[in-house]
N, C-alpha and C positions, 0 to 999 in steps of 0.2 A: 371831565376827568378829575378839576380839582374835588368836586364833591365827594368823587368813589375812593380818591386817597385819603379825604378826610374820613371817612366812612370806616377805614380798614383801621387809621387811625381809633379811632372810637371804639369801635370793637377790640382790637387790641387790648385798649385798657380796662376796658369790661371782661373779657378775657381773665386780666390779669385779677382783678378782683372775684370774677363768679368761672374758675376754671373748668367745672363742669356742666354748663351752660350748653347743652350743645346747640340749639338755636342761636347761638352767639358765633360759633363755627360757621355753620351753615348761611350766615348773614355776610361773615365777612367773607366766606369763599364768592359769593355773590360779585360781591363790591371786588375780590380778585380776577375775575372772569370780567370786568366791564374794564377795568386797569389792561388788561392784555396782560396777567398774569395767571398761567392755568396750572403752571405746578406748584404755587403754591396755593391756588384756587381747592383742587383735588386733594392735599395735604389735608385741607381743611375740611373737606367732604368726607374724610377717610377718618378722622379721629373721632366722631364716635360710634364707628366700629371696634377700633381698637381699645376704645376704653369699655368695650362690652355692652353699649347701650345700642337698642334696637334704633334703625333710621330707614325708610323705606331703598332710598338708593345710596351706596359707599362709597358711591365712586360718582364718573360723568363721564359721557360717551366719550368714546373715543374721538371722535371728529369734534370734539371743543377741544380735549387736550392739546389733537395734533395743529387745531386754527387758531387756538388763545382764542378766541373769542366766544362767547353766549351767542346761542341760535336762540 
């Protein structure tokens, strides 16, 4: 666990310098999904839709939302 929080760490601040990075979203939604964090997991899955960049999936099933965890 401490790896995945340092993970969201890191991206984070990668984040914070390259904000349209969207494989930097999709890395740390990862690293949220292995924390047992899925709403801000899916947060992250979802922004680049909203920022109008194409991403094969915008979301994540239902049954990680409702389990917090990655199947």
């Amino acid at each position: 666990m401490k790896e995945y929080q340092s993970a969201v760490d890191d991206f984070t601040a990668a984040i914070e310098a390259q904000p349209s990075d969207v494989y930097l979203y999709m890395s740390r939604a990862f690293a949220y999904l292995q924390l047992g964090k899925p709403r801000e997991a899916l947060a992250d899955r979802r922004r680049p839709c909203a920022s109008g960049r194409i991403w094969r999936k915008c979301g994540l099933p239902a049954r990680v939302v409702s389990s917090g965890r990655a199947s």
